[in-house]
OpenMM code with the backbone's topology and positions (N, CA, C; nanometers):
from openmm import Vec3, app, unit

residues = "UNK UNK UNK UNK UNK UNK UNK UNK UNK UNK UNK UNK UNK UNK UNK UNK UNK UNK UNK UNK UNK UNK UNK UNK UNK UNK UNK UNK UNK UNK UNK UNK UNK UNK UNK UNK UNK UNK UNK UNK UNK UNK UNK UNK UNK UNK UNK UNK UNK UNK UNK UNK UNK UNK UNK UNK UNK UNK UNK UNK UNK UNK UNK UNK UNK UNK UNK UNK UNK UNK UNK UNK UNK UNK UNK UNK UNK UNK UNK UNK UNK UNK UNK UNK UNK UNK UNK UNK UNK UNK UNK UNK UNK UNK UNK UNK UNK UNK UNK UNK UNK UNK UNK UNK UNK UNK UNK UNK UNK UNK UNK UNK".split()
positions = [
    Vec3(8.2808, 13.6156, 9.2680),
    Vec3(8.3951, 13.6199, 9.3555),
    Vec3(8.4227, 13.7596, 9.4067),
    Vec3(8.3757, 13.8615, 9.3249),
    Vec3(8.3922, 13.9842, 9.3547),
    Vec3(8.3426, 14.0436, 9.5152),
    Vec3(8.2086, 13.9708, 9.5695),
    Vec3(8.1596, 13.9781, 9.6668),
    Vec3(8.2797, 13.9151, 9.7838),
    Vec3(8.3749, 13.8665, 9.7539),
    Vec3(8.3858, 13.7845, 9.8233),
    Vec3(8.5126, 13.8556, 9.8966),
    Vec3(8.5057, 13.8550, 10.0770),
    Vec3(8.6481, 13.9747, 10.1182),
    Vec3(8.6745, 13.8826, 10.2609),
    Vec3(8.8492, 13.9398, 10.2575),
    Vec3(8.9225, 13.8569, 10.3506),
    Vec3(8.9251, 13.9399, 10.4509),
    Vec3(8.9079, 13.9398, 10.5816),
    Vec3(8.9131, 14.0352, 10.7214),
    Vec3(9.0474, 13.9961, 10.7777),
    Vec3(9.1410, 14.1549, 10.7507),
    Vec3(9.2930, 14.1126, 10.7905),
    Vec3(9.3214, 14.1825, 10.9568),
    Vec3(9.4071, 14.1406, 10.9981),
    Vec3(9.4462, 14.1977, 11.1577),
    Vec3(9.3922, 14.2947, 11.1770),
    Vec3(9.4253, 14.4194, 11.1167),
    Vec3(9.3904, 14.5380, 11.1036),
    Vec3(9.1875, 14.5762, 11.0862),
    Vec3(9.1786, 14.4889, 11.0173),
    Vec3(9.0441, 14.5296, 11.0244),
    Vec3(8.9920, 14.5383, 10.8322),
    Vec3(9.1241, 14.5365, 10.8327),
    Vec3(9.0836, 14.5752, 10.6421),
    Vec3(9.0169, 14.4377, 10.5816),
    Vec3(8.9923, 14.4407, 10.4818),
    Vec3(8.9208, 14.3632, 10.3477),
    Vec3(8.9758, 14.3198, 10.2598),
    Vec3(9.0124, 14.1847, 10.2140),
    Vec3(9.0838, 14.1804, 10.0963),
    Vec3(8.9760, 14.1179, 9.9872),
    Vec3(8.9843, 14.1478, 9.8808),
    Vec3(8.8999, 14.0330, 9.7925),
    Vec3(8.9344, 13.9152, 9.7816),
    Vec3(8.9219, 13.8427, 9.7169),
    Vec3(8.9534, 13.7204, 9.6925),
    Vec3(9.0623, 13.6726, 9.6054),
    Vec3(9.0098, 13.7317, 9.5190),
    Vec3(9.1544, 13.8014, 9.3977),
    Vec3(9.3043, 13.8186, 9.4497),
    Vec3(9.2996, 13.9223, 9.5868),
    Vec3(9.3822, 13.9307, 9.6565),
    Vec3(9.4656, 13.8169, 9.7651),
    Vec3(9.3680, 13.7617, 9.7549),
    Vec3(9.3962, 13.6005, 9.8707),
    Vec3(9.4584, 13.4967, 9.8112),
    Vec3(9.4188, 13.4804, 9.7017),
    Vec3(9.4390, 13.3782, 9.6447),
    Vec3(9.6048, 13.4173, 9.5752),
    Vec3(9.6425, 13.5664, 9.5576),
    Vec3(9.7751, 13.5768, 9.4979),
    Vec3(9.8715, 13.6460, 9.6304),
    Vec3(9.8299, 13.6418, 9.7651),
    Vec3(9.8734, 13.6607, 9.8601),
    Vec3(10.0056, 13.5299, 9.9004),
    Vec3(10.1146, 13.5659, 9.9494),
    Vec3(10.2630, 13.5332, 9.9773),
    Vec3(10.2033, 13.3894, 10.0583),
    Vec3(10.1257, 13.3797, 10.1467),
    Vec3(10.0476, 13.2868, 10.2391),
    Vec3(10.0108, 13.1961, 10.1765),
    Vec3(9.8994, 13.2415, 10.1085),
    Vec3(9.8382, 13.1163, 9.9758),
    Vec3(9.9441, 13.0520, 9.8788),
    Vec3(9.9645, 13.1395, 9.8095),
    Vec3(10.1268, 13.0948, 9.6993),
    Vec3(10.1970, 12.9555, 9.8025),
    Vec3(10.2281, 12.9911, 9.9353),
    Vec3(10.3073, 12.8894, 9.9572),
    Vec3(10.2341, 12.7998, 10.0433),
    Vec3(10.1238, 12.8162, 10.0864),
    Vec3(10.0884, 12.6697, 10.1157),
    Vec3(10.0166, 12.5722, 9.9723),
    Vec3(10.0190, 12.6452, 9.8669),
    Vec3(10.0276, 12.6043, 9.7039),
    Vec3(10.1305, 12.4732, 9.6761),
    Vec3(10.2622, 12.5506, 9.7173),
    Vec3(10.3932, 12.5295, 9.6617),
    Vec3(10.4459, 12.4098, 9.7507),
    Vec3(10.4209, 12.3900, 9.9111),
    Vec3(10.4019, 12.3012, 9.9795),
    Vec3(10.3204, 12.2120, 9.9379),
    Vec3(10.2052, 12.2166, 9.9392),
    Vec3(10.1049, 12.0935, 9.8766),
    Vec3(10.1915, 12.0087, 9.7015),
    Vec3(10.2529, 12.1253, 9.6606),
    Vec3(10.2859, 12.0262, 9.5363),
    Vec3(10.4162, 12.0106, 9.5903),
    Vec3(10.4560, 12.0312, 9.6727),
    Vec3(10.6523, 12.0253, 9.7269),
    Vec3(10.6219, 11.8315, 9.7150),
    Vec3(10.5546, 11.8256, 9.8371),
    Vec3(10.5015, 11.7168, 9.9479),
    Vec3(10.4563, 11.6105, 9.8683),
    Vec3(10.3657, 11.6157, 9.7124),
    Vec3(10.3031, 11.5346, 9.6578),
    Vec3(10.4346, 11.5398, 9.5640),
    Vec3(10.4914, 11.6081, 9.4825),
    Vec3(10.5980, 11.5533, 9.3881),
    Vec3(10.7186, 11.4493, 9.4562),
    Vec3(10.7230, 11.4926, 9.5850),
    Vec3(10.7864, 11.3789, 9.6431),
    Vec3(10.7531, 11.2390, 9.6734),
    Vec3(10.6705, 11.2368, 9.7132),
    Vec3(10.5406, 11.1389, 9.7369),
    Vec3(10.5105, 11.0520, 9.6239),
    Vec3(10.5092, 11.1305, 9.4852),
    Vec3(10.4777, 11.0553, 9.3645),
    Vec3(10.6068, 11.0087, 9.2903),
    Vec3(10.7273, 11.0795, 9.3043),
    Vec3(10.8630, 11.0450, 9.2732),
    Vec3(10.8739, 10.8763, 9.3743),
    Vec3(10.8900, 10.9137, 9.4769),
    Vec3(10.8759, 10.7589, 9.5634),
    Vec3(10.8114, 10.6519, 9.5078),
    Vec3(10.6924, 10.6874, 9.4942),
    Vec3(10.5821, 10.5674, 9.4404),
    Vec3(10.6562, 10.5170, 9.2822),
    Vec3(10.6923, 10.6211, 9.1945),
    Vec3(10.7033, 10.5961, 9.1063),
    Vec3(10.8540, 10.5067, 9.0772),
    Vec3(10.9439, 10.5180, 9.1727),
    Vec3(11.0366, 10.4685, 9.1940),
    Vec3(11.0322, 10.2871, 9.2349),
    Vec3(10.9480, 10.3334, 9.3517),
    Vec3(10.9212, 10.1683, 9.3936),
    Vec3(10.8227, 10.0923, 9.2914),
    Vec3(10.7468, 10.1516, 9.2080),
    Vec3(10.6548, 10.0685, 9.1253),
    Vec3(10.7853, 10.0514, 9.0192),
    Vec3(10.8276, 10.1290, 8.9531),
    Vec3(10.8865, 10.0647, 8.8173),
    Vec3(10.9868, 10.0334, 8.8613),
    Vec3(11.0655, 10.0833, 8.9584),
    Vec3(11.1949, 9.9529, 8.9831),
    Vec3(11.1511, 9.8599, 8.9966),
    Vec3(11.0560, 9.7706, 9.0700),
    Vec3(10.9921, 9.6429, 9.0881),
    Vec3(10.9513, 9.6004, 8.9644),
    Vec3(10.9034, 9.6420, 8.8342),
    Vec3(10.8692, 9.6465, 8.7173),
    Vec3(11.0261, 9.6272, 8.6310),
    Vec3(11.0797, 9.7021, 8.6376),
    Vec3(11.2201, 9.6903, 8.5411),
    Vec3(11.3260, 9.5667, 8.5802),
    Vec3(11.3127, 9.5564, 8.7483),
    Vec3(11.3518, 9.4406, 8.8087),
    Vec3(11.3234, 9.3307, 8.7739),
    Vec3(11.1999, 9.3004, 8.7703),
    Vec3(11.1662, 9.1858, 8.6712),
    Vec3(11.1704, 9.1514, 8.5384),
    Vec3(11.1918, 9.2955, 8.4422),
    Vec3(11.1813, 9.2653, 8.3258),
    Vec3(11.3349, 9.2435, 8.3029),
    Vec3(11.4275, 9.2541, 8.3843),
    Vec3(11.5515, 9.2932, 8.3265),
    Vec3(11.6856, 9.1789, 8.4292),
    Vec3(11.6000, 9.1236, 8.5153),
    Vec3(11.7059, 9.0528, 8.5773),
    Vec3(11.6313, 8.9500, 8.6419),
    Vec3(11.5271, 8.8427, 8.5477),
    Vec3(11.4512, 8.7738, 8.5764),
    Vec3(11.5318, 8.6311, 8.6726),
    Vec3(11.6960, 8.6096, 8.6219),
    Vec3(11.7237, 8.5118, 8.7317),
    Vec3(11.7330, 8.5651, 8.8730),
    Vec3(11.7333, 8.6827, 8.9086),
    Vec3(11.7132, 8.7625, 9.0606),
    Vec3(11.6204, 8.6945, 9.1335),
    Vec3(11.4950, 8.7725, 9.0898),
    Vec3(11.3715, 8.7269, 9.1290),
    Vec3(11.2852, 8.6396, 9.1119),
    Vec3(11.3298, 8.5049, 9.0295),
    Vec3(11.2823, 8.3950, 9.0485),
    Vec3(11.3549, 8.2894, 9.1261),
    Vec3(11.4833, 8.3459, 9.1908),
    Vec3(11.5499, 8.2885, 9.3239),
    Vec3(11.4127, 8.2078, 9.4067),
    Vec3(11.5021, 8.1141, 9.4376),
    Vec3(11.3430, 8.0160, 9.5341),
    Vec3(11.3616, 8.1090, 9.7187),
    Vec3(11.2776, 8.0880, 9.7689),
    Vec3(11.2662, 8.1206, 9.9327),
    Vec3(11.2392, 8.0394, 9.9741),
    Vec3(11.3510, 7.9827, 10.0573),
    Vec3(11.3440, 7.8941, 10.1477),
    Vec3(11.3572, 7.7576, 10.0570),
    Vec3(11.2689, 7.6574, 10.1106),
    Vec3(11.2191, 7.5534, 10.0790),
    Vec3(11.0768, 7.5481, 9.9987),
    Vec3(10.9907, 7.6398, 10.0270),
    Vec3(10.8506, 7.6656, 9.9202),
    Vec3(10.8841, 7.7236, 9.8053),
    Vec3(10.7204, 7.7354, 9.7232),
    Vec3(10.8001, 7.7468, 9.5824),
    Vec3(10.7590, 7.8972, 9.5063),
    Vec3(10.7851, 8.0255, 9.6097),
    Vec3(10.7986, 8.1249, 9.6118),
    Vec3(10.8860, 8.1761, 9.5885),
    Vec3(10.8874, 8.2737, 9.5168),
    Vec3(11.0145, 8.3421, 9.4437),
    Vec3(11.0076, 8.4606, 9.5149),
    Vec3(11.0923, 8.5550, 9.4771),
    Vec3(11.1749, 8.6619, 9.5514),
    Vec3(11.1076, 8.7687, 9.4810),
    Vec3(10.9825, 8.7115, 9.3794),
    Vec3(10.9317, 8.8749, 9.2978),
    Vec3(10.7978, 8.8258, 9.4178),
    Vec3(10.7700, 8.7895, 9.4712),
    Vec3(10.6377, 8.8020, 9.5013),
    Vec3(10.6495, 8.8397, 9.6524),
    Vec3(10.7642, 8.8631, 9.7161),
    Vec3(10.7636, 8.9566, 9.8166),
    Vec3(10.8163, 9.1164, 9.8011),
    Vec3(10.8703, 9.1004, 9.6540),
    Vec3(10.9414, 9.2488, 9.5990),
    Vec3(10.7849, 9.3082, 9.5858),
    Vec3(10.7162, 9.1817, 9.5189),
    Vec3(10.5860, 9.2902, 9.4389),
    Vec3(10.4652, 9.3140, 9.5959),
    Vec3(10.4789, 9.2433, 9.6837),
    Vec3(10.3890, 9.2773, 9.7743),
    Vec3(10.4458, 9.4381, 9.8295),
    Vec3(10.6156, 9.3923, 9.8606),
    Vec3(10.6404, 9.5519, 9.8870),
    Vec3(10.5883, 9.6482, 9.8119),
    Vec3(10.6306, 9.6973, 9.7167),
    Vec3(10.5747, 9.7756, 9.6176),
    Vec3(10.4246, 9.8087, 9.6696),
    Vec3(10.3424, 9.7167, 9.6507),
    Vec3(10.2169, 9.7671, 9.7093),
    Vec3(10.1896, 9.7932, 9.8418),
    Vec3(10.3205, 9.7441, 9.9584),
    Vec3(10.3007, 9.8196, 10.0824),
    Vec3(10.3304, 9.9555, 10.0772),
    Vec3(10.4584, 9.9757, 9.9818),
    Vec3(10.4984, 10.1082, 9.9737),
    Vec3(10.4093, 10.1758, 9.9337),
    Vec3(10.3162, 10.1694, 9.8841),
    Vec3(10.2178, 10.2627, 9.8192),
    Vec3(10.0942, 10.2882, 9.8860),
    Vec3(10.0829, 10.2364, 9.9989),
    Vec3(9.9669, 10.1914, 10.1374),
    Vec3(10.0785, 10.3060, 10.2057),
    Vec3(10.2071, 10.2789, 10.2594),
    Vec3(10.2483, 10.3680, 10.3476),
    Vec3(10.2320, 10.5056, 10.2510),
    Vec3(10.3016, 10.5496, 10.1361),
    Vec3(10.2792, 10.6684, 10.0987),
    Vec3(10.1529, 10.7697, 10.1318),
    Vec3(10.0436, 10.6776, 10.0722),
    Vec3(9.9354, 10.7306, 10.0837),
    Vec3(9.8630, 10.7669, 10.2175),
    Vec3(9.8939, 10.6863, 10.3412),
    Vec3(9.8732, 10.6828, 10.4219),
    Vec3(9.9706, 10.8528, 10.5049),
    Vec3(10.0683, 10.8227, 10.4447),
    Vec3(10.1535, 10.9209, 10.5360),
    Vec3(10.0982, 11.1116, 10.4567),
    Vec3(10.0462, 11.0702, 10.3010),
    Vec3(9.9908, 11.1516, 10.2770),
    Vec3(9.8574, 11.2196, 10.3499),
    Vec3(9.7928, 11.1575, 10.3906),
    Vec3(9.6870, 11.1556, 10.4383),
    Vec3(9.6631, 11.1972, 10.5492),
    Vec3(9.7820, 11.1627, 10.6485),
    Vec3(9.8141, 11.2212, 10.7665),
    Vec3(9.8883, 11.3277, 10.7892),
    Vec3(9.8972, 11.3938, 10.6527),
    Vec3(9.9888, 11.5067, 10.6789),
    Vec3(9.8732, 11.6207, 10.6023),
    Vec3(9.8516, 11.5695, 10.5372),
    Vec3(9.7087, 11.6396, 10.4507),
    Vec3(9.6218, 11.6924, 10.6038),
    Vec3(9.5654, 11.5826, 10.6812),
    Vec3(9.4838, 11.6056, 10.7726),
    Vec3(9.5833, 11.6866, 10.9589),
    Vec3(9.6919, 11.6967, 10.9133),
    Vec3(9.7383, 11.7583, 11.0398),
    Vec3(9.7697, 11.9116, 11.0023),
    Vec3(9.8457, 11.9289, 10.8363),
    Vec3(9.9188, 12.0151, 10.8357),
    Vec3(9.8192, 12.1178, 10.7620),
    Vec3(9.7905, 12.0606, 10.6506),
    Vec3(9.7746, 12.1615, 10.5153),
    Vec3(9.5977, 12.1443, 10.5048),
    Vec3(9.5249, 12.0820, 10.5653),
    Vec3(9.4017, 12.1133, 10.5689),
    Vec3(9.3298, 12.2059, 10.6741),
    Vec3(9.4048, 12.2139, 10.7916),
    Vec3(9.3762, 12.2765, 10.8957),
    Vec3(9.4366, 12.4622, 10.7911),
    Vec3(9.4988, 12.4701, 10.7591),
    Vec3(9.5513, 12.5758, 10.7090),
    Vec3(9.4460, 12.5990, 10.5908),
    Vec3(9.4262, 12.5451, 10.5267),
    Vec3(9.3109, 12.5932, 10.4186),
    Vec3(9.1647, 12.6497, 10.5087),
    Vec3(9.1428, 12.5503, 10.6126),
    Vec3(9.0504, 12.5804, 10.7058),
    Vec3(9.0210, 12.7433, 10.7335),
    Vec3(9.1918, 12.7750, 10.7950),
    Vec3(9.2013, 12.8687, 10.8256),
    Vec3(9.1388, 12.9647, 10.6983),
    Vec3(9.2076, 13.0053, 10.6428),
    Vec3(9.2185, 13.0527, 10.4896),
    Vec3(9.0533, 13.0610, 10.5260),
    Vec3(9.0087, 12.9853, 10.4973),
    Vec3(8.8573, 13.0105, 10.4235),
    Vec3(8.7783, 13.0713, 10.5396),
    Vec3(8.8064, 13.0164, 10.6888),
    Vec3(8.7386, 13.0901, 10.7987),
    Vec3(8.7399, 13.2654, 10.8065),
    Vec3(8.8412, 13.2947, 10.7218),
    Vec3(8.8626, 13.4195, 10.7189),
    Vec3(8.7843, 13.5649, 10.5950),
    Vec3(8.7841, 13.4395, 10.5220),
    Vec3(8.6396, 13.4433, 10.3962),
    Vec3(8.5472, 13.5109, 10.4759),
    Vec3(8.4705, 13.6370, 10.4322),
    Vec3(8.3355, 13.6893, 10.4226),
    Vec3(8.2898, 13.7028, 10.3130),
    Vec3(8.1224, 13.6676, 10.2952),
    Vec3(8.0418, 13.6884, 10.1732),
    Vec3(7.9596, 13.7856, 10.2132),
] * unit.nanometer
topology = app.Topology()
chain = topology.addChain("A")
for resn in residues:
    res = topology.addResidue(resn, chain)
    for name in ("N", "CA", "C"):
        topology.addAtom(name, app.Element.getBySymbol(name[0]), res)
């Protein structure tokens, strides 16, 4: 890693050492886990409420729908797994707009 140097405005060199504990890096760090602790708080919310929901207030969600003989957990539990299709999805699209283009950067700036 020692070989390894960052080319700043100026013209100077940083090592790598230096990049990696640079104010820039630190926070697109701190963003990436901002973005995912939220992300996983959500998920984790909609999975075990749907989970505790059932374990804990089973006349709720065995309510009938409609006239068929579908209960009210089996559109709770499909949500749950949409919610976790949108999460990931919205992860993914933010991964690929925001914070990968920025690592991009970061490393384009890398000389060996």
């Amino acid at each position: 890693m020692a070989n390894v140097a960052l080319k700043t405005e100026k013209g100077q060199t940083k090592s790598a050492r230096e990049v990696i504990e640079s104010k820039e890096f630190k926070a697109l760090v701190a963003l990436r886990w901002k973005v995912s602790a939220i992300l996983l708080t959500l998920l984790f919310v909609s999975y075990y409420g749907y989970i505790l929901l059932v374990a804990t207030n089973k006349e709720f969600v065995s309510q009938r729908i409609g006239e068929g003989v579908t209960t009210l957990a089996i559109p709770l539990g499909i949500g749950s797994i949409v919610i976790a299709w949108v999460l990931t999805a919205f992860y993914v699209a933010w991964a690929n707009k925001s914070y990968d283009p920025e690592v991009e950067r970061l490393k384009g700036e890398l000389k060996r």
